[in-house]
N, CA, C and O atoms as CSV, one atom per row, in Angstrom:
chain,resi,resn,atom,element,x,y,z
A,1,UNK,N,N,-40.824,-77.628,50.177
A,1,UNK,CA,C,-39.428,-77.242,49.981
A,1,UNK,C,C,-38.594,-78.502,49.740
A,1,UNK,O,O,-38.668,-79.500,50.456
A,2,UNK,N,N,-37.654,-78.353,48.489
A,2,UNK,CA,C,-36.645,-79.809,48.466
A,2,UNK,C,C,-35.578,-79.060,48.529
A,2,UNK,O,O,-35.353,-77.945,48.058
A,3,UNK,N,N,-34.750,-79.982,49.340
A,3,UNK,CA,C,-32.914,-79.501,49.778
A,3,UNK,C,C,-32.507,-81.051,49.765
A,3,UNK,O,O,-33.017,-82.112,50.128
A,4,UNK,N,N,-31.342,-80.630,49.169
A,4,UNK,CA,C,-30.243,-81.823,49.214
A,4,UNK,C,C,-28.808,-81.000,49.929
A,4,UNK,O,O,-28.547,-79.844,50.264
A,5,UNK,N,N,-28.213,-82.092,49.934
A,5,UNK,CA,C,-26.707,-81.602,50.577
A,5,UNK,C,C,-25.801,-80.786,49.865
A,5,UNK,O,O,-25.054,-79.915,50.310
A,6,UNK,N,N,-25.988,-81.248,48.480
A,6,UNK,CA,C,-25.137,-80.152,47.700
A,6,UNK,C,C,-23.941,-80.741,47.015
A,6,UNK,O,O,-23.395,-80.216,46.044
A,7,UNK,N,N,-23.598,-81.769,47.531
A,7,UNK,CA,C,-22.082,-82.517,47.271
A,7,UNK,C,C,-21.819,-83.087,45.928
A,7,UNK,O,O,-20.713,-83.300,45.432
A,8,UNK,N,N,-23.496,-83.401,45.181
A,8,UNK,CA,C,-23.795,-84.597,44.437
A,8,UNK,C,C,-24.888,-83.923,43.454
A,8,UNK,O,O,-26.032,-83.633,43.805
A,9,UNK,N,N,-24.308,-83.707,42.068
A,9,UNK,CA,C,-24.940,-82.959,41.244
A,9,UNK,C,C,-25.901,-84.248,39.669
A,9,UNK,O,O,-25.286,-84.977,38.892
A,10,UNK,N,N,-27.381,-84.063,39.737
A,10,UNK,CA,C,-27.728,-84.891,38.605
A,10,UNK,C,C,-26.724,-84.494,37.362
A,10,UNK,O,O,-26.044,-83.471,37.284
A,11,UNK,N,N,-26.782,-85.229,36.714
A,11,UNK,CA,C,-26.186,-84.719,35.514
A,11,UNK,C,C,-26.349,-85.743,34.500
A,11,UNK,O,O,-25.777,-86.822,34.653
A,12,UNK,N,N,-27.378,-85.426,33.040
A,12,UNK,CA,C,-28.154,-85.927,32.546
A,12,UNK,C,C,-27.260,-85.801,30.645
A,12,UNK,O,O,-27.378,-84.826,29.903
A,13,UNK,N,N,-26.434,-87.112,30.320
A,13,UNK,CA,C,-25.799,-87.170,29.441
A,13,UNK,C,C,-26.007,-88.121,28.179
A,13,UNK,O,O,-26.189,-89.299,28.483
A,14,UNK,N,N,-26.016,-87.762,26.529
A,14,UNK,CA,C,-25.585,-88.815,25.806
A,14,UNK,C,C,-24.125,-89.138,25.269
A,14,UNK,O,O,-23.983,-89.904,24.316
A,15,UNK,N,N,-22.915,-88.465,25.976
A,15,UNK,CA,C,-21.990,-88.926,25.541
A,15,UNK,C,C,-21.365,-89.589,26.274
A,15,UNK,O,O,-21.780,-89.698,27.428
A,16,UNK,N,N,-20.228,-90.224,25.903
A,16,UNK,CA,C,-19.470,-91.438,26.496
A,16,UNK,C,C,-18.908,-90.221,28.104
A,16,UNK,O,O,-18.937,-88.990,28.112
A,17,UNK,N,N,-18.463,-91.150,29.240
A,17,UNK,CA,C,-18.176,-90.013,30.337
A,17,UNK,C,C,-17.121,-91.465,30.994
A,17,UNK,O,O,-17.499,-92.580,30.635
A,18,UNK,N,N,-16.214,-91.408,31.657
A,18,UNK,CA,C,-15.484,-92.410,31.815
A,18,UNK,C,C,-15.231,-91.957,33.413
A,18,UNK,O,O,-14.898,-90.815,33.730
A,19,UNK,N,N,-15.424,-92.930,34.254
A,19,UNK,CA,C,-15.535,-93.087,36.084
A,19,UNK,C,C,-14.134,-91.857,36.671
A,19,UNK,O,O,-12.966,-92.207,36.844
A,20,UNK,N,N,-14.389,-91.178,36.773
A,20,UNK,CA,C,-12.857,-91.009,37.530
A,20,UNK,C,C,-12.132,-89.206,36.766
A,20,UNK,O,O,-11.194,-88.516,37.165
A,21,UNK,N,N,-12.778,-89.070,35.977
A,21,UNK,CA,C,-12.241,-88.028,34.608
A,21,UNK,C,C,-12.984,-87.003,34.517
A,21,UNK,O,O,-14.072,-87.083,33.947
A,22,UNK,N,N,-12.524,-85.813,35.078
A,22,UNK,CA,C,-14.058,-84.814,35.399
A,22,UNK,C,C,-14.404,-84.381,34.078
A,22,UNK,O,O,-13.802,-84.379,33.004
A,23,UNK,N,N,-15.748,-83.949,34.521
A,23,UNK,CA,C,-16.370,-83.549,33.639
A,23,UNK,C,C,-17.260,-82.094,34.116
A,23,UNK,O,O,-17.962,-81.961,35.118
A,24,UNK,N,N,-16.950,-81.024,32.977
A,24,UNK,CA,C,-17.455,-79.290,33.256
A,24,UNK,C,C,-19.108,-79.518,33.035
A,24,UNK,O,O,-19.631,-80.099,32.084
A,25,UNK,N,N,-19.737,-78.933,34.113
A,25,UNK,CA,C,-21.198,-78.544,33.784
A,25,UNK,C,C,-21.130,-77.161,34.233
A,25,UNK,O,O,-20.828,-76.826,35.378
A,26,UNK,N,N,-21.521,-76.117,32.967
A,26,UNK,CA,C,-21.337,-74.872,33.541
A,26,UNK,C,C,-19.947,-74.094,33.901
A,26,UNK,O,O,-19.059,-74.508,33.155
A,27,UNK,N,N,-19.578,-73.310,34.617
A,27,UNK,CA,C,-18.509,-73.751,35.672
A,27,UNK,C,C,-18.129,-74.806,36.962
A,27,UNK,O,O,-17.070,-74.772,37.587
A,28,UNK,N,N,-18.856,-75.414,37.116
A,28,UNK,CA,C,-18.959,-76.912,37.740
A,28,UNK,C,C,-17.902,-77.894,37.586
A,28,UNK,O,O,-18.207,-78.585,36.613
A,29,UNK,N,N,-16.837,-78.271,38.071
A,29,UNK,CA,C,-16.171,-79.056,37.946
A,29,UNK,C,C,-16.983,-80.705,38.924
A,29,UNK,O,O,-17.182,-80.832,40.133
A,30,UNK,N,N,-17.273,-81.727,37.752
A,30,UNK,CA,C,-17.998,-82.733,38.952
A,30,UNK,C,C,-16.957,-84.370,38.067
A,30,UNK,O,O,-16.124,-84.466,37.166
A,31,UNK,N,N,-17.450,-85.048,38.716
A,31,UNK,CA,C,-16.589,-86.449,38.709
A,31,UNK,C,C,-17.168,-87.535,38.918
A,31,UNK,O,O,-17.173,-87.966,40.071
A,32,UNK,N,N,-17.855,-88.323,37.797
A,32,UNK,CA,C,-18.590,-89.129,37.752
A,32,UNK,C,C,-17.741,-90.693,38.572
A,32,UNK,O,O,-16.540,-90.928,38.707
A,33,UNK,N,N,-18.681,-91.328,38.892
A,33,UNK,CA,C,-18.253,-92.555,39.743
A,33,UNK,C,C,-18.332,-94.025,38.605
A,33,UNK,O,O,-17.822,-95.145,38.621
A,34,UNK,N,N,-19.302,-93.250,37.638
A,34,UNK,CA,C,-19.393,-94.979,36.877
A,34,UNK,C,C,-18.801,-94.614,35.117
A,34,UNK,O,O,-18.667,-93.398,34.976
A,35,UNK,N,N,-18.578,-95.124,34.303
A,35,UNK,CA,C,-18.311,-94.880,33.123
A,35,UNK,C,C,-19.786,-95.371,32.497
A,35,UNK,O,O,-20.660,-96.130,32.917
A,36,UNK,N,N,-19.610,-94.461,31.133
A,36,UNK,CA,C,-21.057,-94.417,30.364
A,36,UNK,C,C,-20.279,-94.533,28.954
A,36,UNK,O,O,-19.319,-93.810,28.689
A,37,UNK,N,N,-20.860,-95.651,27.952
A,37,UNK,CA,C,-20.744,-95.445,26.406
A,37,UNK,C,C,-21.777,-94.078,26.098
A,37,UNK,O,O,-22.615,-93.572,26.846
A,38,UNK,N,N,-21.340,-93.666,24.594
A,38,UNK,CA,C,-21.687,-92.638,24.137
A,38,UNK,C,C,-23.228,-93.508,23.383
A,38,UNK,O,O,-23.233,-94.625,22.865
A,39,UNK,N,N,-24.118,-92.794,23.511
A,39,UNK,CA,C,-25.489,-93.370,22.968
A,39,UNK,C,C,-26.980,-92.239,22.839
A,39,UNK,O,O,-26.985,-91.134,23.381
A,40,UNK,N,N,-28.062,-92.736,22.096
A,40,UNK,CA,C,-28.692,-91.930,21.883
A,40,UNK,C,C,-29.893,-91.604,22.666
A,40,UNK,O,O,-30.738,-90.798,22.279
A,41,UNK,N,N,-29.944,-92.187,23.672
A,41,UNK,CA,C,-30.984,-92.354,24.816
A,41,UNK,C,C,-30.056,-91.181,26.253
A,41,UNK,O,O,-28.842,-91.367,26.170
A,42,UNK,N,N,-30.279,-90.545,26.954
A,42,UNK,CA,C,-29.857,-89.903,27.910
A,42,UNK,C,C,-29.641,-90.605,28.876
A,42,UNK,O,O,-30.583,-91.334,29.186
A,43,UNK,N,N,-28.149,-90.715,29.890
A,43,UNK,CA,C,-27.890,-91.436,30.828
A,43,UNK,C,C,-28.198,-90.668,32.125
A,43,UNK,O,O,-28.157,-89.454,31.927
A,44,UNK,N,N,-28.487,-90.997,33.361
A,44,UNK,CA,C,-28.607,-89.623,34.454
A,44,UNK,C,C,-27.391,-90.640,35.093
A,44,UNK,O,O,-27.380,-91.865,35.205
A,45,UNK,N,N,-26.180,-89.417,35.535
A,45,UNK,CA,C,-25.171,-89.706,35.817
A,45,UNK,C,C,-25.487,-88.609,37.573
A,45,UNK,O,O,-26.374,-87.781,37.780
A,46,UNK,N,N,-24.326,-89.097,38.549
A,46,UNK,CA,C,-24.601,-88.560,39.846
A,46,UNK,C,C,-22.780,-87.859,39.688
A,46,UNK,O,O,-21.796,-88.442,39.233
A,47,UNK,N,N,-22.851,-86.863,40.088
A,47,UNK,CA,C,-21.217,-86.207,39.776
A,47,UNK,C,C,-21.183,-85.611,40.836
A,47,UNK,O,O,-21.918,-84.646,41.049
A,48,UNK,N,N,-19.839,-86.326,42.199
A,48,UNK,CA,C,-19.277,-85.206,42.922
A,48,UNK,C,C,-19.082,-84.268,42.492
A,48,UNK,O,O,-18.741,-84.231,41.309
A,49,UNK,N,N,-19.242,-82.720,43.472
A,49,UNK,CA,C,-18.763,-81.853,43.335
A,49,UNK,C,C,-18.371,-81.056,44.461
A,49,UNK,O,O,-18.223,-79.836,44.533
A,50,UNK,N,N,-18.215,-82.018,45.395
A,50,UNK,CA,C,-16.559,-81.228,46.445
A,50,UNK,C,C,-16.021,-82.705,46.790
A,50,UNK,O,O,-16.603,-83.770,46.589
A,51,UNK,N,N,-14.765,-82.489,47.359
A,51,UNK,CA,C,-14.079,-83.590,47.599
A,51,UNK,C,C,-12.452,-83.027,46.991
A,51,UNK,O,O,-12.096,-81.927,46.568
A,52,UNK,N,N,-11.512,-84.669,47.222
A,52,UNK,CA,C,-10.014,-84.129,47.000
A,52,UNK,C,C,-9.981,-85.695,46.232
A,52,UNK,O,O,-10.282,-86.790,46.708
A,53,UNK,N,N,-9.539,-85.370,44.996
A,53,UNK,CA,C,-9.331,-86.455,44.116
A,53,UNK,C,C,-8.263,-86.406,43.149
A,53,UNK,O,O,-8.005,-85.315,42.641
A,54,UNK,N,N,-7.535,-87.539,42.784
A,54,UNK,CA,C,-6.293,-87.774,42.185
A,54,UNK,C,C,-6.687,-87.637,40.471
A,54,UNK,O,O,-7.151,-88.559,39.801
A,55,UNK,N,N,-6.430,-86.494,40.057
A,55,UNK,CA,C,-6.756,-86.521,38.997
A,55,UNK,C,C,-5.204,-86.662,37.984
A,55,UNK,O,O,-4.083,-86.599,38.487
A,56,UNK,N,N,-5.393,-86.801,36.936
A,56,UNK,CA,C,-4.180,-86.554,35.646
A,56,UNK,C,C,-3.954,-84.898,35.644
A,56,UNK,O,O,-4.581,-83.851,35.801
A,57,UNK,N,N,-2.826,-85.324,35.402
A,57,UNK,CA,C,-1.976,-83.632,35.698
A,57,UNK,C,C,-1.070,-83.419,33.834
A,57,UNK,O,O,-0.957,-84.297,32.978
A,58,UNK,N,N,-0.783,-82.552,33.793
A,58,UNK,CA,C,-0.035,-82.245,32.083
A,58,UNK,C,C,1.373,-81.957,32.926
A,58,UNK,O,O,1.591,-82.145,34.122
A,59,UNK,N,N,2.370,-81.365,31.750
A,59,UNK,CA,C,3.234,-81.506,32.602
A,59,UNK,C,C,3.402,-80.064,33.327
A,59,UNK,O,O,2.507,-79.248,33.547
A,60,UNK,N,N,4.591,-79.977,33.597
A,60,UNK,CA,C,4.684,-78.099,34.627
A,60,UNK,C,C,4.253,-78.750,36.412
A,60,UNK,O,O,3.354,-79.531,36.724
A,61,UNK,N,N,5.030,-78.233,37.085
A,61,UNK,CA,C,5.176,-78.365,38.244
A,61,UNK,C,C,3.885,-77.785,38.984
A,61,UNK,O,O,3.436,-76.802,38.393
A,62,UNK,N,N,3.173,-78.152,40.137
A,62,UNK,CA,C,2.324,-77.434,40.503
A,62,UNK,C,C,2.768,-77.499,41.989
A,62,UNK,O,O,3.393,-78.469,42.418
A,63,UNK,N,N,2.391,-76.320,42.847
A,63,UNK,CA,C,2.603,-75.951,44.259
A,63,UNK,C,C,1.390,-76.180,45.161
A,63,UNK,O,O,0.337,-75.586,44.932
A,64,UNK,N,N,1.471,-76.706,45.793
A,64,UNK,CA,C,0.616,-77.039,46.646
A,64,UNK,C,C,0.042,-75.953,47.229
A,64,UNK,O,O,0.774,-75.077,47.689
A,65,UNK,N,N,-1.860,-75.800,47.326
A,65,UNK,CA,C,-2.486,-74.594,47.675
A,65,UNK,C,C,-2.485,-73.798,46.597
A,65,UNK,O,O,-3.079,-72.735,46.782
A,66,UNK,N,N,-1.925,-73.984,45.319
A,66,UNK,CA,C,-2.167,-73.339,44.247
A,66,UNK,C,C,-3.449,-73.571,43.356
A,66,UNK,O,O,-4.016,-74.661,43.282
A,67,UNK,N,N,-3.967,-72.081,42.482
A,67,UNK,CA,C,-5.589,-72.590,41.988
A,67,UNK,C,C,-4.810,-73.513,41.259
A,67,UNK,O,O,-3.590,-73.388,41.158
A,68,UNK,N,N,-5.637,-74.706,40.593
A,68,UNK,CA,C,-5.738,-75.262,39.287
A,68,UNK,C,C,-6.701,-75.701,38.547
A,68,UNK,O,O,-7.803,-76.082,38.941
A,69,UNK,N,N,-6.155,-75.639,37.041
A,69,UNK,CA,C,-6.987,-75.596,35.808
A,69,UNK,C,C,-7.376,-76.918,35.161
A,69,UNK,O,O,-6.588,-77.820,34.875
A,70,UNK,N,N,-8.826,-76.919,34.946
A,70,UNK,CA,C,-8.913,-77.828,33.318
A,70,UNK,C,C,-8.933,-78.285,32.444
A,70,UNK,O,O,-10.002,-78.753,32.054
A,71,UNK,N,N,-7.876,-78.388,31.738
A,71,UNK,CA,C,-7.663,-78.315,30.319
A,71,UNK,C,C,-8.885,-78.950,29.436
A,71,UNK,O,O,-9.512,-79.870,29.961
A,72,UNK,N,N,-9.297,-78.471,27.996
A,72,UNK,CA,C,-9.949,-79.263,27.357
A,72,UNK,C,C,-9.612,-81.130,27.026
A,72,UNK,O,O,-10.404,-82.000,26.666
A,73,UNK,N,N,-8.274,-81.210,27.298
A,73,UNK,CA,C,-8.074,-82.768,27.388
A,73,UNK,C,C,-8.294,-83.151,28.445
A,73,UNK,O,O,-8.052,-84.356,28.507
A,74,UNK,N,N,-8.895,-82.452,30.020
A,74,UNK,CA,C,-8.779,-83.142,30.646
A,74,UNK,C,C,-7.919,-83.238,31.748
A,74,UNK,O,O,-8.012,-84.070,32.652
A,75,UNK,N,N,-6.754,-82.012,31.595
A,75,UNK,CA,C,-5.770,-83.024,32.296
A,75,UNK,C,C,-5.983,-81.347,32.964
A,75,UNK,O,O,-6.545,-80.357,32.494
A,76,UNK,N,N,-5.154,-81.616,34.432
A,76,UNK,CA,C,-4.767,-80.127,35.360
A,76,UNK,C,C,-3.494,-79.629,34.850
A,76,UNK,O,O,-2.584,-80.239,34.287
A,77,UNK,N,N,-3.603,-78.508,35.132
A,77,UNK,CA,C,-2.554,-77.442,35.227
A,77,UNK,C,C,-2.372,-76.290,35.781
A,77,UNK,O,O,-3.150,-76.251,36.734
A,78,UNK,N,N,-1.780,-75.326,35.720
A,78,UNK,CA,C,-1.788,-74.186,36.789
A,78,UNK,C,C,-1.892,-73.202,35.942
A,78,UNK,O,O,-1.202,-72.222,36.222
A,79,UNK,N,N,-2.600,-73.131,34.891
A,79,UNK,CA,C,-2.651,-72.042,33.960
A,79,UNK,C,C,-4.071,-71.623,33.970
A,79,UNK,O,O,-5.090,-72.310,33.902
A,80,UNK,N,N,-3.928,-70.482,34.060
A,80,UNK,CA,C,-5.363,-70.227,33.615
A,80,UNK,C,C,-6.161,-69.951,32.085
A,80,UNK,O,O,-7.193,-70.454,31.640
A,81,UNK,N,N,-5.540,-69.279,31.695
A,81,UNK,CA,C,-5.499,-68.562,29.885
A,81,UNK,C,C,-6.031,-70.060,29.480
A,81,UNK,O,O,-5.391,-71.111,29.452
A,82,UNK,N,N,-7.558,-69.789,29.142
A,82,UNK,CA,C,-8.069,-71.007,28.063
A,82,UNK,C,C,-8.581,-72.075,28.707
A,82,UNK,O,O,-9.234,-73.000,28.224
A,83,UNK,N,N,-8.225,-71.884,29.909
A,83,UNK,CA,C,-8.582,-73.717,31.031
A,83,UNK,C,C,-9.895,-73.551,31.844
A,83,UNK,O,O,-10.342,-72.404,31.865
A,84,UNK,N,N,-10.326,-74.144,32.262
A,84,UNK,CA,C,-11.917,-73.871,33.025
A,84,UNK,C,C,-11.266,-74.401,34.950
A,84,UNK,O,O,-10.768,-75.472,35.296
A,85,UNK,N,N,-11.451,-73.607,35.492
A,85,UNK,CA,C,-11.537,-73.354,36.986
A,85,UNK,C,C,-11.694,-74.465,37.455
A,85,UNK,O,O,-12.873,-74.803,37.352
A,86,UNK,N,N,-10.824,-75.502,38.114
A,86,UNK,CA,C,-10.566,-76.831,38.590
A,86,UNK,C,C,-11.408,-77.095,40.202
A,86,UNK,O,O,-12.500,-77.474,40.625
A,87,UNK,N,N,-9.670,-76.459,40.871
A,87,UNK,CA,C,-10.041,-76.244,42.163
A,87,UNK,C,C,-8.505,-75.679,42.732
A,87,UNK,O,O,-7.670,-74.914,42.250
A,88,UNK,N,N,-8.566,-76.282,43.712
A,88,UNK,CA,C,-6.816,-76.093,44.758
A,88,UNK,C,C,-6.160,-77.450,45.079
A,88,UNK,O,O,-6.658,-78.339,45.770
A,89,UNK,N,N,-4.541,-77.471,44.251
A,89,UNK,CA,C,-3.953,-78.244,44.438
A,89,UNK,C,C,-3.525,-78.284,45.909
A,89,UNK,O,O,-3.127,-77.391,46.658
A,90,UNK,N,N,-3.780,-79.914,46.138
A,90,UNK,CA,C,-4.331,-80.363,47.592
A,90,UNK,C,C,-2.825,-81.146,48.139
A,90,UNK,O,O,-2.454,-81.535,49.247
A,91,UNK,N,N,-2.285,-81.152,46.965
A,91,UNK,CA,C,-0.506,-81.480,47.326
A,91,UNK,C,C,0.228,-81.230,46.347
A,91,UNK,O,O,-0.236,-81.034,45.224
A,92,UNK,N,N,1.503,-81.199,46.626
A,92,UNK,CA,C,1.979,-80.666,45.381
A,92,UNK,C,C,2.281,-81.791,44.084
A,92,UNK,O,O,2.055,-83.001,44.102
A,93,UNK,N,N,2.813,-81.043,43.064
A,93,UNK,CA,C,3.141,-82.574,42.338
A,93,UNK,C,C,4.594,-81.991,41.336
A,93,UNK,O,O,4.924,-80.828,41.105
A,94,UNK,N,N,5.034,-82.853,41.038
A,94,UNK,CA,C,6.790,-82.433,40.451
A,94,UNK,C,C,6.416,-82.391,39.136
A,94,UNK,O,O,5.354,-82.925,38.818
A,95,UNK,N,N,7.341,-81.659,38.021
A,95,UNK,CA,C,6.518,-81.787,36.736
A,95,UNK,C,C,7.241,-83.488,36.353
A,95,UNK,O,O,6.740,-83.699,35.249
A,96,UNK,N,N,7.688,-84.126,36.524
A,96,UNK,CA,C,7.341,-85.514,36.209
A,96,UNK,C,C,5.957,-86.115,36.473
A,96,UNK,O,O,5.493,-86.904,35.650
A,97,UNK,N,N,5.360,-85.830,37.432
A,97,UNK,CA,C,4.430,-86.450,37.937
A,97,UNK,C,C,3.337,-86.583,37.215
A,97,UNK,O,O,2.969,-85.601,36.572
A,98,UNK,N,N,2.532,-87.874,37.147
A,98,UNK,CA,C,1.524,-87.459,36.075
A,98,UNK,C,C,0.111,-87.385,36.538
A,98,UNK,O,O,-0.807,-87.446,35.720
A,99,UNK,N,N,-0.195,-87.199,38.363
A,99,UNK,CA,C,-1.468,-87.226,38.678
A,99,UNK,C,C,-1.026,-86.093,39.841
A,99,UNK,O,O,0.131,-85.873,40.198
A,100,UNK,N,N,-2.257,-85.420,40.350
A,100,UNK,CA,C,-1.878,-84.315,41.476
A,100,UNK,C,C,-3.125,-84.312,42.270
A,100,UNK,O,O,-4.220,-84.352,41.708
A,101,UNK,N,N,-2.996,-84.264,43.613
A,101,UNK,CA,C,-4.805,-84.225,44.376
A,101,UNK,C,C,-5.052,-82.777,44.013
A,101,UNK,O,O,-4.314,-81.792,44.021
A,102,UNK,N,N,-6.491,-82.981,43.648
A,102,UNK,CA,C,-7.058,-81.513,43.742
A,102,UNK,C,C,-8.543,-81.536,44.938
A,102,UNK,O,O,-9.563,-82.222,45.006
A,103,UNK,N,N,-8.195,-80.846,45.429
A,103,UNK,CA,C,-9.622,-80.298,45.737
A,103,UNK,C,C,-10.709,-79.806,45.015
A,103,UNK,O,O,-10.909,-78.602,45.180
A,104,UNK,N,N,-11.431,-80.363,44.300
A,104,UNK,CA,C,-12.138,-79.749,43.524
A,104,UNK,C,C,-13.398,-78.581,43.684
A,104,UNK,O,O,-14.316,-79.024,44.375
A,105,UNK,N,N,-13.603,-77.305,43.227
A,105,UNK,CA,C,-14.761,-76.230,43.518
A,105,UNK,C,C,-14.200,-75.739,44.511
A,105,UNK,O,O,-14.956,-74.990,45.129
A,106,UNK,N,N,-12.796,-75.872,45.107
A,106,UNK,CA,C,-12.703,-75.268,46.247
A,106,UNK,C,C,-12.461,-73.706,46.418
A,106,UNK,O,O,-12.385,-73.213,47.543
């Protein structure tokens, strides 16, 4: 029998992936720790996938304890229509603001 903890997903890539900037596997929201150039050989990357991390936010106000979304750029929001399943905003953020904690998979 193999068990791991669960926290920390392989994730086996040739495109560029930058430290800090999640990235969707599946419905999987995970968050690589190192940055990777884009290349033709496969990188094995290690991607949190629980935790509370300061990600880039778009603009629109978000409420704290509210779900939030993925946009294809990348960035959070509180929309769902079109966005991939983030997690729960872990504080709130003003729509000036341009980063918001999320809890991610939560």
């Amino acid at each position: 029998m193999r068990e791991r903890a669960g926290y920390i997903m392989d994730y086996q890539t040739t495109d560029a992936v930058t430290a800090g900037v999640p990235v969707v596997v599946g419905n999987v929201v995970g968050i690589p720790n190192v940055t990777t150039e884009k290349g033709t050989e496969p990188v094995l990357l290690a991607l949190a996938t629980e935790g509370v991390f300061e990600l880039t936010k778009d603009t629109g106000a978000i409420d704290q304890g509210a779900k939030v979304y993925l946009t294809a750029e990348k960035h959070i929001v509180a929309t769902a229509e079109g966005n991939t399943y983030a997690g729960v905003a872990w504080s709130a953020a003003a729509e000036a603001d341009t980063t918001v904690m999320v809890k991610i998979n939560a």
